[in-house]
N, C-alpha and C positions, 0 to 999 in steps of 0.2 A: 503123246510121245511114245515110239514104238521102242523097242528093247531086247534081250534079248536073258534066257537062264542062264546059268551058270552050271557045268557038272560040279559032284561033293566035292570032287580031290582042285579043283581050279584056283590058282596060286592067290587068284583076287582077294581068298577066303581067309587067306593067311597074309595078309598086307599089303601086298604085290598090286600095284596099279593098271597092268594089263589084262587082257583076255586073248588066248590065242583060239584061232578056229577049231581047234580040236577040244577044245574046254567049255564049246558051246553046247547044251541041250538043247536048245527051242529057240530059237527066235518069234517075237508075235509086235503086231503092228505095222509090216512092211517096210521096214526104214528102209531107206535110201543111201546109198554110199556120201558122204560127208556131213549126214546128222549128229543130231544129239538124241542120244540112246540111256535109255537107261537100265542099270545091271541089278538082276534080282538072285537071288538062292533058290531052291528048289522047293523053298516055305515061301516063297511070293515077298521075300522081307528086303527091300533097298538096299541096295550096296553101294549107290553112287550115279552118278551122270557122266556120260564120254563119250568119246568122237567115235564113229564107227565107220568104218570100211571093211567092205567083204573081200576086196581083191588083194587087201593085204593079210602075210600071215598073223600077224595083229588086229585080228576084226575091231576090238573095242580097247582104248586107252582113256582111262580114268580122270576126271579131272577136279569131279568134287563128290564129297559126300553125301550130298543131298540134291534135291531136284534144284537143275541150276541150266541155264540158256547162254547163250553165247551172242549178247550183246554188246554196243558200246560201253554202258557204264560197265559190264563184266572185267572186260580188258583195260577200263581203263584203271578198275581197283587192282588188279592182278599188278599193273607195273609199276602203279605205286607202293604195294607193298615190297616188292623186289627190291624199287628203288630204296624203302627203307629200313630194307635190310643189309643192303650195303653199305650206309653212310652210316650203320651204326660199325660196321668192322673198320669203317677208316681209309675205303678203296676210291680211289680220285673219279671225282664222280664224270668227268671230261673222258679218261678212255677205261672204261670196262668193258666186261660182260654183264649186259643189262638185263635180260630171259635168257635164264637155260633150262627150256625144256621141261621136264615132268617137275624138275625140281623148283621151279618157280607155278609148276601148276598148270602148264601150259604147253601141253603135250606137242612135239614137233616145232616148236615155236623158239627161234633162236635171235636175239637182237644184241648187237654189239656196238656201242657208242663210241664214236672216234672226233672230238670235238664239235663241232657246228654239226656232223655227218653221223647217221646212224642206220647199220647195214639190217635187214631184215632176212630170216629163214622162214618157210612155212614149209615141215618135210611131213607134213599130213595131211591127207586130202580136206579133212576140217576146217583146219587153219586156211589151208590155202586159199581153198573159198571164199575167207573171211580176209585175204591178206589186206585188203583196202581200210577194213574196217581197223587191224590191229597197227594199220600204218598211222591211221590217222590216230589212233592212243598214243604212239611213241611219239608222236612229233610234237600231242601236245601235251604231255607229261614230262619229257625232255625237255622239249622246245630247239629243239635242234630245226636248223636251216632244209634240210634235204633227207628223206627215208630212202634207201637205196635196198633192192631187192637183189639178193645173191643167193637166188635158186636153183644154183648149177653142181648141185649136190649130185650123184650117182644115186646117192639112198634114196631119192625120190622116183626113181625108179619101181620099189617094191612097192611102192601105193600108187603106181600108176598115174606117177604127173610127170609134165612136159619141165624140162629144163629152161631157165628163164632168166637173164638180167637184166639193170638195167632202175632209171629212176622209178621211185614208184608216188611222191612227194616231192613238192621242190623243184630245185634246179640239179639238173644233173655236177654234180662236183667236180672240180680240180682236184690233181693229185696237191695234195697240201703235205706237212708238216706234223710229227706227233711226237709226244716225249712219254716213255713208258721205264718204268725202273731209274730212273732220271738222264735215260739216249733219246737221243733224237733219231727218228724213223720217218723215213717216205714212206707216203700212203697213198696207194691208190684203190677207193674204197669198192669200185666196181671192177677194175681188170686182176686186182690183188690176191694174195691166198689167201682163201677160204672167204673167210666174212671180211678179209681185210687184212689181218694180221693172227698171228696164233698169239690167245690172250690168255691159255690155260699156264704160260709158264711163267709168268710177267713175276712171282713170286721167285721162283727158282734162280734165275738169271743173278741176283747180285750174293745169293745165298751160295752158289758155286765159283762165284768171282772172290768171293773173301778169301779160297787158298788159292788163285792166280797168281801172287807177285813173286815176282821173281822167277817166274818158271817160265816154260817153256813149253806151251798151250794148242794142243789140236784139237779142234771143234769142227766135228765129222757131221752132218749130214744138216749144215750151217742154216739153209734155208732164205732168212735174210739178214742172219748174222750177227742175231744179238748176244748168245754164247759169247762168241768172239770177242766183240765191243765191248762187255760188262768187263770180260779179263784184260783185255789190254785198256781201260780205265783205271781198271785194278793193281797197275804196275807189273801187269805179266813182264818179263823179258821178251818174249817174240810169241807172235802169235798167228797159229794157220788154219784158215777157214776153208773147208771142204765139202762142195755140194757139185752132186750131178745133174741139178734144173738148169741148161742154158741160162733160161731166163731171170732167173736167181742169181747169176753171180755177177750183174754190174749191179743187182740192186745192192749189195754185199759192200761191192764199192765204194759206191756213195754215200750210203749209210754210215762206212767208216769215214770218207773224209768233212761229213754233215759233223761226224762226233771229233775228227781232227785225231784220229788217232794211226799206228801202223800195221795194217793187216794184211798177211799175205792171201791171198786168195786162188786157190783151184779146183778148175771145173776137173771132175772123175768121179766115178764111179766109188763109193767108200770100200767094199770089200777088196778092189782092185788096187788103188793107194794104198789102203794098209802093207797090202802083200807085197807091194812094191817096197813100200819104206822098210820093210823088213829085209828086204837082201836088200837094199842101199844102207842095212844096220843103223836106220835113223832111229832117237830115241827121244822120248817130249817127258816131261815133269808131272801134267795134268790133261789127258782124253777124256773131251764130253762127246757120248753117243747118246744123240737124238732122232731116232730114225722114225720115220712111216711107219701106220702099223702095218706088222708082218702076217696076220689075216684077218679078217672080218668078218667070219665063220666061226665055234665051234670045230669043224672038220677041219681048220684048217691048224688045230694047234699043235701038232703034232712035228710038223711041217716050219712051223713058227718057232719052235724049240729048238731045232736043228740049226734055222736060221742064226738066232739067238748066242747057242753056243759055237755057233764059227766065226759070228765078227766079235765076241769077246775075247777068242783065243788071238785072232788076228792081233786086237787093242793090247793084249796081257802084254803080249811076244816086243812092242814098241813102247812099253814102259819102263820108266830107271829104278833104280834099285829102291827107291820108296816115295815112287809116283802116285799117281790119284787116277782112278777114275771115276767120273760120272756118271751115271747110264740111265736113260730112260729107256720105258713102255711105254705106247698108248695105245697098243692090242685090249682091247677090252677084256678078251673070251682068254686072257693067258693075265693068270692071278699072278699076285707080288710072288706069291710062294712059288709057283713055276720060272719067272722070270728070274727072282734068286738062284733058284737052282740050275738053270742054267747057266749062267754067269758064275757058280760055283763049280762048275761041270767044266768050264774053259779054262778055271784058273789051274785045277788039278790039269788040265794038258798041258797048258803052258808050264806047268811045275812053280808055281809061282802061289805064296802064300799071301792072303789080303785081312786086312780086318774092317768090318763096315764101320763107319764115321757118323753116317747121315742116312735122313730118309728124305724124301723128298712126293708133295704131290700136288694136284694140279690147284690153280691159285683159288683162292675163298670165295672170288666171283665166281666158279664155276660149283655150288655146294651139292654137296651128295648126302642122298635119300636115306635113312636107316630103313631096311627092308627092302632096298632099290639097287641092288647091285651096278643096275645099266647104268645108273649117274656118277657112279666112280669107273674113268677108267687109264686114268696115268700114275703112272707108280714107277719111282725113281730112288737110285741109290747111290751112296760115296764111300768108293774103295778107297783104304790105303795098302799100298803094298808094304809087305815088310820082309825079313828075311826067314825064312825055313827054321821052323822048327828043328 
């Protein structure tokens, strides 16, 4: 097995499961880009086993403590432990998140169960190599019908793989049928977002619908609409769904008339609506902001802040006199404490005083690392407005 040192100061030393190329001393044994490597200190003493690539700025991600290979039964222990760490927290074991990543131990490795159908990531050259190998563990530790491969990640990009979907087990699937938070969802596990559906907020959803009734509900950058669906279950008064995906807003549609409920729906741009609905002087009870992260840089937060504090001020300007809002992050690189602040930074423009309710964050199938900041990265709040000091 070839490997590679470690310089004194390299985070590995202090917890941290990565290696970047700049925290390498020595490399020795010639590894190859999609080995198994293993990470020493500059006394020769074991740090662990990990996947390495030199053409990424991540040469080496950590996977175990000790000399370890990347076989079948490897993978197939890894997801049954995952698996049973979920079905002790109580999470339906029909649609999770089955692998996430470092935090199941399984660096770049993402798997998402949607009934009979279960969607596969491989964002490391490692993995991907192996994706045949880690398909056939899911299918038979799940036992699911079909492993479907949704490797059309941009991030795969910085390791230098090819964009790819498509079956990769199985029969290719039907769009089917899924109940998440107790709605019903069309799925279409290969042409759908992301791995299928976004399963980080599956928690959040009926936690922000419990003050919907009665009010009078815009849910901004809707996606496929389950914000919306959870509130008007919830006895919202009226409720408007707003997304700028084309594509997105007959799935928005249907989705509500699958759950039989009445949701208004419009295609626009979110900062552009709000501004609008502000000189039309419309005013709503409860705004949930779920947007895209705003960078995926470092460099970009700055940028991201600014972002930040303008569609808050837009949201503050179209709430009633002791409205709610919502608001999520999933910028990684822009902490809770930045994202409060700005959000505390709109409401002083807006002249509007708030008190937070709630926290909010991404659901328990997706767990995060202590020492691992990369595995936490949605962070969400609930305003109430109230009146001025």
């Amino acid at each position: 097995m070839g490997g590679i040192i470690v310089r004194p100061r390299a985070r590995i030393l202090h917890g941290h499961d990565w290696v970047y190329g700049t925290e390498v001393l020595k490399t020795f044994g010639s590894p190859e880009d999609g080995d198994v490597v293993s990470i020493k200190d500059g006394r020769d003493r074991m740090l662990g086993s990990a996947v390495y690539n030199s053409k990424s700025q991540i040469v080496a991600r950590r996977f175990s403590r000790r000399r370890q290979d990347l076989d079948a039964e490897f993978f197939t222990r890894r997801l049954q432990r995952a698996q049973e760490y979920r079905d002790s927290l109580g999470i339906d074991p029909l649609v999770r998140r089955v692998l996430w990543s470092e935090s199941d131990g399984l660096p770049g490795v993402i798997v998402d169960r949607f009934g009979r159908v279960a969607t596969l990531q491989t964002l490391t050259m490692a993995m991907d190599q192996r994706r045949d190998m880690i398909a056939a563990a899911v299918k038979e530790v799940l036992g699911v019908e079909s492993v479907v491969e949704r490797n059309d990640s941009s991030s795969r990009k910085l390791e230098g793989l090819e964009v790819r979907t498509g079956a990769l087990l199985g029969p290719e699937p039907d769009a089917c049928e899924i109940t998440i938070a107790g709605m019903k969802f069309h799925l279409d596990a290969i042409h759908g977002q992301k791995t299928g559906f976004y399963l980080d907020q599956t928690e959040s959803y009926r936690q922000v619908a419990t003050w919907a009734k009665g009010k009078r509900v815009l849910d901004c950058f809707s996606n496929q609409g389950a914000f919306a669906i959870a509130c008007a279950q919830a006895g919202a008064a009226d409720v408007t769904a707003v997304e700028s995906g084309k594509e997105n807003l007959p799935r928005i549609e249907a989705n509500a008339r699958l759950n039989e409920v009445p949701i208004k729906v419009v295609g626009a741009d979110v900062f552009e609506f709000l501004s609008s609905a502000a000189r039309r002087e419309e005013e709503y009870d409860l705004i949930i902001l779920d947007p895209p992260p705003f960078t995926r840089t470092r460099k970009g937060i700055a940028d991201a802040l600014r972002g930040y504090r303008e569609l808050h001020l837009k949201a503050a300007q179209l709430l009633s006199k002791e409205g709610l809002l919502a608001t999520f992050s999933c910028s990684h690189h822009v902490s809770a404490e930045e994202f409060g602040g700005s959000v505390a930074e709109a409401f002083s423009d807006a002249r509007r005083t708030a008190r937070q309710l709630q926290t909010f964050g991404q659901s328990s199938d997706h767990p995060i690392l202590v020492g691992f900041p990369e595995t936490e990265y949605l962070k969400g709040f609930l305003y109430g407005m109230t009146a001025s000091f």
